[in-house]
N, C-alpha and C positions, 0 to 999 in steps of 0.2 A: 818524809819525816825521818828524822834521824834520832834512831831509839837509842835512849837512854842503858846506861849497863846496867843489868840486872845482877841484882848482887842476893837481897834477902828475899825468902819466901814465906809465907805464913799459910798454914795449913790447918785450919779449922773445928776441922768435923776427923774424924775417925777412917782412914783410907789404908787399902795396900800396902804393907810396907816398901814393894817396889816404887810405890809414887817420891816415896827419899829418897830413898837409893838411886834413882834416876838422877834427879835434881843436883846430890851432893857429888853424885859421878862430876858431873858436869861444873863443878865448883860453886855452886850455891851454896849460899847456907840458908837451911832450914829448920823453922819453929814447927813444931806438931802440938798445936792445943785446942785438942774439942775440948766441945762444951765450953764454950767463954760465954758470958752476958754479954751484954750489950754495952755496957761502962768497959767492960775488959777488952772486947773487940776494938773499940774506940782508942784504947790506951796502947793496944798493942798495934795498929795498923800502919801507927803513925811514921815508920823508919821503913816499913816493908815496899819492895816494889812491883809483888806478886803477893796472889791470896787468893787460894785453892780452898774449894767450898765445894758440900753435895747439897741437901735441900734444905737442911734445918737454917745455916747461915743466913740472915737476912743482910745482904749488903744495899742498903738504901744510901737516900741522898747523903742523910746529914755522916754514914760511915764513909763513903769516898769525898765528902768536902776534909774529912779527917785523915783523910791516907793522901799526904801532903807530898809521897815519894812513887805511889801507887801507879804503874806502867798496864798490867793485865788482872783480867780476875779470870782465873780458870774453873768452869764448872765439871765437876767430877760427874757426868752423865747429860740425861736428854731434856733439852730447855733450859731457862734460864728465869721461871719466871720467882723467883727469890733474889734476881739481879734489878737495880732500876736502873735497864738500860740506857734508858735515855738522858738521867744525871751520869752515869759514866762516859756518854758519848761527849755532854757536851764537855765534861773534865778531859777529855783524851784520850779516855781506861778503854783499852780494849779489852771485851767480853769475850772470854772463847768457851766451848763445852767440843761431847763426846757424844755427839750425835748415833753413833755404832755402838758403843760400847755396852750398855745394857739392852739392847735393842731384841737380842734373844731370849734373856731372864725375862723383861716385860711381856715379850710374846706368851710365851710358857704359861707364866702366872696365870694370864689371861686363859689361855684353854683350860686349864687347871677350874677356875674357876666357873667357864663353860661345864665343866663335866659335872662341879659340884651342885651347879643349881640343878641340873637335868635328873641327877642321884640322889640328891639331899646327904651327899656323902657328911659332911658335919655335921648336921642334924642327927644323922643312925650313929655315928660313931661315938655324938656325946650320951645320946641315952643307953649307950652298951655302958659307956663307961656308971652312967646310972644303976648298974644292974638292970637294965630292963631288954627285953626281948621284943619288939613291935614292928613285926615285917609289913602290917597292914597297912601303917600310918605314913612310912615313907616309900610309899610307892612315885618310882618317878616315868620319864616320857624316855624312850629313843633319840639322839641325835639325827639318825639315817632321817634326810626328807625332811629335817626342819630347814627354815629359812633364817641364816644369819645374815644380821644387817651390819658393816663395818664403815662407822664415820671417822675418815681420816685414814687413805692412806696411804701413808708412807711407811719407812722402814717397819714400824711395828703392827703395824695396823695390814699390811700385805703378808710379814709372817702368821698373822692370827687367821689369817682367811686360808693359806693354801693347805696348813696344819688341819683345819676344822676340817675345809674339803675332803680330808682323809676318811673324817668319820661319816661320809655321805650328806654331808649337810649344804643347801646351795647358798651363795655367799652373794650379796649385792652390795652394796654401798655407796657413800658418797663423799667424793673430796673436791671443790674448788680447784685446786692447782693440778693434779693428777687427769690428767686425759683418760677419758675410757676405751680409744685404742691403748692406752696404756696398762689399765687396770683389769681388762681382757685377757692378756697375756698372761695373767695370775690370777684368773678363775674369775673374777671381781666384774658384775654388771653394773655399770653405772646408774644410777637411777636420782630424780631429783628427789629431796627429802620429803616433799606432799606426798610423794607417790610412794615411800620406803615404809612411813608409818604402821598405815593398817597390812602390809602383808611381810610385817617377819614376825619371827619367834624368838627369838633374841636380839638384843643388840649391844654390841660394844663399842666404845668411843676411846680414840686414840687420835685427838688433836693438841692442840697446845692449847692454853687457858689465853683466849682474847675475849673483847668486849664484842666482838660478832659469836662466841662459842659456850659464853656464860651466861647458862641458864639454855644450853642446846635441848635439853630434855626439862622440860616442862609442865604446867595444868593443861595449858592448850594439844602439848604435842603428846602428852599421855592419853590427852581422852580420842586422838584418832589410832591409835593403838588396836592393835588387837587384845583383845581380854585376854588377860593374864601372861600378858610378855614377860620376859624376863630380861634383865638387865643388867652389864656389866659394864664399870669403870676402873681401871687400872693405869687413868691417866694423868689427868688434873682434879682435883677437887674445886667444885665450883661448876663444872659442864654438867653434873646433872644436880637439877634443883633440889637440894637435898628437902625439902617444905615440900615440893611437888611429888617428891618420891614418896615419901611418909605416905600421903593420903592417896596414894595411888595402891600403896598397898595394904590399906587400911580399909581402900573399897573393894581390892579384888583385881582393878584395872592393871595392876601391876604383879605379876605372881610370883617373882622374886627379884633380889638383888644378891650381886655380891660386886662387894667397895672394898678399894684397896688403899683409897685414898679420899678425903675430905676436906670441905672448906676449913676449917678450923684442925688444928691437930695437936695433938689430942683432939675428936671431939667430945666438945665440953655437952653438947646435948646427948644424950644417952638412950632416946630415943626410938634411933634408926638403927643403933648398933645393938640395940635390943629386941629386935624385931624377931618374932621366929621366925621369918622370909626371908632375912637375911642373915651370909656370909660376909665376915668382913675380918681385913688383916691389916696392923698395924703398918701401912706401906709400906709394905715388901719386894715392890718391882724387881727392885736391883740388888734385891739382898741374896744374891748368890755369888759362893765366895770366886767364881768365872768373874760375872757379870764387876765383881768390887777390883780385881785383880786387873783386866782389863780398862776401866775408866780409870783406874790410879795411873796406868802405864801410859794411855795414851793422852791423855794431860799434863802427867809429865814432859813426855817426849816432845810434845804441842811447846811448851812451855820454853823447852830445851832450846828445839827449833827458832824460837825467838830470839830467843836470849844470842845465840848463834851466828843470827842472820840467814839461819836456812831455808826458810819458809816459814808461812802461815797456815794451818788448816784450822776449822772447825771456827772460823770467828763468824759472832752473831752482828757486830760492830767492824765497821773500816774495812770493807770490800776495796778500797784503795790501796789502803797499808797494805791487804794482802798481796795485788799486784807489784807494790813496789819491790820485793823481795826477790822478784823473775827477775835475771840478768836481761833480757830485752826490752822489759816495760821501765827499769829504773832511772836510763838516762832520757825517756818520754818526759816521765814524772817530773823527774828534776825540771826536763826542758819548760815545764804548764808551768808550774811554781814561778819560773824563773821570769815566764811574760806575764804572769799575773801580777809579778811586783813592778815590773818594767812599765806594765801597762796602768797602773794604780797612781804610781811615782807620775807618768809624764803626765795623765788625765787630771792626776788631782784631786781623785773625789775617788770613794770609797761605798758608793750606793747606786744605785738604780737599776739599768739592765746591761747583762754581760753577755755577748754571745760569744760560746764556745766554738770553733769548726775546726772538724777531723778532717785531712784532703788524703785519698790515696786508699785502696786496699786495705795494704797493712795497718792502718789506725781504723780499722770498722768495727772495731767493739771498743775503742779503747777511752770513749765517750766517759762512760760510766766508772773510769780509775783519773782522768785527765780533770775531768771537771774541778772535784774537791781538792786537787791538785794548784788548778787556777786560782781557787775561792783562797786557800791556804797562801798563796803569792799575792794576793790582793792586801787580805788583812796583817801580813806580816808586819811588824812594827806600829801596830794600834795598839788600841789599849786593852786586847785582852793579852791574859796571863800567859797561855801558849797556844799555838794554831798548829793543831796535826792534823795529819788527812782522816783522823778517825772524825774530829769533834769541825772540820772547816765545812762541810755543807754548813751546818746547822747553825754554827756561829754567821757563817755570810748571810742567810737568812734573814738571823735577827738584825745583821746590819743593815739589813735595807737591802740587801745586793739578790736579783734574780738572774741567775744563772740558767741561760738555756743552751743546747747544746744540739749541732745539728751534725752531719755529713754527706762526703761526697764521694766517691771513686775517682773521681776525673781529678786530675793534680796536675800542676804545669811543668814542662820538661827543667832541668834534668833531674826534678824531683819524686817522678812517679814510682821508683823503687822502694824507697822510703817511707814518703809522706809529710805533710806540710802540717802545724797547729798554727789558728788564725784565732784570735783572740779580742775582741773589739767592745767598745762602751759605745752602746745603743744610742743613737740621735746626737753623736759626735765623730769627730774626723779621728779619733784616736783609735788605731788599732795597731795591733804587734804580730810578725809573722814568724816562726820559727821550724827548725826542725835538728835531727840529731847529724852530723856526720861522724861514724865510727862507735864513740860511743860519749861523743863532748855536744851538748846541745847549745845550737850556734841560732843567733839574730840575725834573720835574712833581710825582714822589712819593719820602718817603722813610720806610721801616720802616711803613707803612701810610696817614702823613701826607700828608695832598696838599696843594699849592699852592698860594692862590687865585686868583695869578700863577705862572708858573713863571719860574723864577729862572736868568738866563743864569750859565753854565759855563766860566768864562772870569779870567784873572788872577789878582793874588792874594784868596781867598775869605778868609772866617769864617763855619763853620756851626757853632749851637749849639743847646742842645736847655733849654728853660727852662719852666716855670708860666705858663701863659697869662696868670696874674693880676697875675703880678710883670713889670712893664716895666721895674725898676732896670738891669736887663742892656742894654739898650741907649742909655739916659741914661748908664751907666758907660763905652759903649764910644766915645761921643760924645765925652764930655770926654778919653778915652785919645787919641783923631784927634787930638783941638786940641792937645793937650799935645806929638804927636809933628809936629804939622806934619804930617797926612795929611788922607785928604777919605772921607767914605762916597759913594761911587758910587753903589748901588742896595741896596736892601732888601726880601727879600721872607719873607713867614712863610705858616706851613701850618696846614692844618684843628687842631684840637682834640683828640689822642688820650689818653686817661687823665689831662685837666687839663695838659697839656706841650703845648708846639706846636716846630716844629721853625723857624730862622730862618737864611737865609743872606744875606750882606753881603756886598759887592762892595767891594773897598777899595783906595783911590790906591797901598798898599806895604803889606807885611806888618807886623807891628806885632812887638816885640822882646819886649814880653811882657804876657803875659795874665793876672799873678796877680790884676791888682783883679775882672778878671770872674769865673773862676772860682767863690767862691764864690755866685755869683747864676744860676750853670747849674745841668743837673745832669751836662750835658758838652760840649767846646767842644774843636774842633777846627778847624788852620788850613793852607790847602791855598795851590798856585800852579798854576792848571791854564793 
């Protein structure tokens, strides 16, 4: 994909003043306006080709069908889920955030809030402020020897565990993608969630808000609790059932909270936040002037790097775009794109199944950047608006096209350095074989025809498929050049299959028309890769 220049940014919410200063370093220009509505966001998106948000920004469908110029949306911290990623994927909008950057304010908060339920330190402090004196009322427990239970961990969720370990407390928990050789290594027993319930004394949740995490804590998974657990979220609102929580500590089953974060925000039920048993703070995770200084910085830079062509980090969207930015995966990329439209062009058809195949070592992971690659050369020139490797899974999908993708080590000489991309439409003779030399991605084979040369992949082509015997075809396409004021660049043809040979031409401009060839093929097709 070849990114657009990024010229405007629009910045949302309230950040760093480093996160400008980065940007305009770099010759951007940048809008800074929190607090917009939703009519003003809509009003203002529409000329931007970046838009820097923390959590309050809601960028839904109907604001990126409005941001008509919109390339990235950078999130100023951890998640995204105030992005709908998936309307930006299929638009093209790369999603990126700052996965690190608040990563230690969150931790923090979260022990902080460990001490406070264990101390009732809110509680005494406000009734001092009371004038009252009442040692007896907020008597609290030791940390030394309880059992903290931590779901979810990664970055923050592994600093909250080794921090607690400090105060003697044993730490278990449970993450899906984290290995418990892994989570060993930082104190952390793995354990399944049936079995985590009844034996801790706290728990805290540090996942992202999904439809497997919403509603993690529960009526059913409070009542296998131990009596009078305690509970903390400093992550998402939404993972613990704020209904379930109420009546948890309404019977005792529950023996506190503290929420730093809610479904609703503001919450409008008044409720929960009025509980004596519960601490609760306006989301404050990242509200440390570290933690706002560093997610300003490194979204800018993120940003920068784009705009740049330096790299990619932190994207939640288009694990392709990001490979393509590596000097050795670029001219790959190009290569897939380039047999996807080769291969689209001679088959004809634009649906069914695709296999992808890596040959060689060197392409052993490279499945997973080459695919969307393919799908992206396929649909080139349909009828969608634009096809980037952020939004071309998703778009081939809907077109009907199942893309599978296999590999092999074994590559045929004298390609085994390198590596081969083989590209073919399922239950047909059409397939395209390619690979890079240097750094120009060259057409080795096509529909079984190989190359004697392989023929670079690049500008405007003409591939045609003609009788080995008849050379009229390109004596005709000679005099078409001279007539249009063009030049043939290069020429190369393929082995011999059933008396046809296949031949692709390199040529100074596209030519306006091709009736005099035509008849002297038996097909002829004209590309701009």
């Amino acid at each position: 994909m070849a990114l657009g220049k990024l010229q405007k940014v629009l910045i949302s919410e309230s950040l760093d003043p480093c996160c400008r200063e980065i940007l305009q370093a770099a010759g951007l220009r940048v809008q800074e306006k929190p607090g917009l509505s939703k009519e003003e966001l809509l009003r203002e998106i529409r000329d931007c080709d970046g838009l820097i948000v923390r959590s309050a920004t809601k960028v839904t469908a109907e604001v990126l069908e409005a941001a008509e110029r919109l390339q990235v949306v950078g999130r100023a911290g951890t998640g995204v889920d105030n992005v709908d990623v998936e309307a930006a994927t299929r638009k093209g909008v790369l999603v990126m955030n700052t996965p690190t950057g608040n990563s230690l304010s969150a931790a923090e908060l979260t022990c902080g809030m460990i001490l406070c339920l264990a101390r009732q330190i809110p509680q005494a402090a406000a009734s001092m402020k009371e004038g009252k004196w009442d040692r007896k009322k907020y008597m609290g427990m030791e940390l030394n020897g309880k059992t903290l239970a931590v779901l979810g961990l990664g970055r923050i969720g592994r600093e909250v565990a080794t921090r607690m370990q400090a105060f003697g407390m044993k730490t278990i928990g449970y993450d899906p993608i984290i290995t418990p050789d892994v989570s060993a290594t930082f104190g952390v027993e793995q354990l399944p969630l049936e079995q985590i319930w009844p034996c801790c004394d706290f728990i805290t949740v540090h996942t992202p808000l999904l439809p497997s995490t919403t509603g993690l804590l529960n009526d059913s998974t409070f009542a296998k609790c131990r009596r009078g657990v305690q509970v903390v979220n400093c992550a998402r609102g939404g993972i613990v059932d704020e209904g379930a929580l109420l009546r948890a500590l309404q019977s005792g089953q529950c023996g506190g909270a503290a929420l730093d974060v809610f479904t609703h925000e503001p919450p409008k039920d008044r409720d929960l936040v009025n509980h004596p048993n519960v601490i609760s703070c306006p989301h404050l995770g990242a509200s440390t002037r570290e933690a706002q200084s560093r997610c300003g910085k490194e979204i800018a830079m993120q940003i920068v790097d784009m705009a740049t062509g330096k790299g990619l980090t932190g994207v939640v969207n288009g694990q392709a775009l990001s490979k393509a930015f590596a000097p050795q995966t670029k001219p790959w990329i190009t290569l897939a794109r380039a047999l996807g439209t080769v291969l689209c062009t001679t088959g004809k058809q634009v649906q069914g199944g695709v296999q992808v195949c890596t040959l060689g070592t060197p392409l052993k992971e490279a499945g997973s950047y080459l695919t969307p690659a393919v799908a992206a050369g396929m649909l080139a020139g349909g009828t969608q608006k634009e096809v980037t490797l952020v939004n071309a899974t998703l778009l081939a999908q809907e077109a009907g096209l199942k893309i599978t993708t296999t590999h092999s080590d074994v590559v045929p000489e004298p390609d085994s350095s390198t590596g081969l991309v083989q590209v073919s439409l399922q239950g047909t003779p059409h397939q395209v074989t390619g690979t890079v030399q240097g750094s120009t991605p060259v057409l080795q084979q096509i529909n079984g025809a190989t190359f004697k040369q392989p023929a670079p992949l690049s500008g405007p082509l003409l591939i045609y498929r003609a009788k080995a015997s008849d050379t009229s075809a390109l004596a005709t396409l000679t005099g078409l050049l001279s007539k249009a004021g063009g030049q043939l660049l290069s020429y190369h043809s393929s082995s011999t299959v059933a008396g046809e040979q296949w031949s692709v031409v390199g040529l100074s401009a596209p030519l306006s028309n091709l009736g005099e060839l035509k008849p002297r093929v038996t097909e002829i097709f004209q590309l701009h890769l």
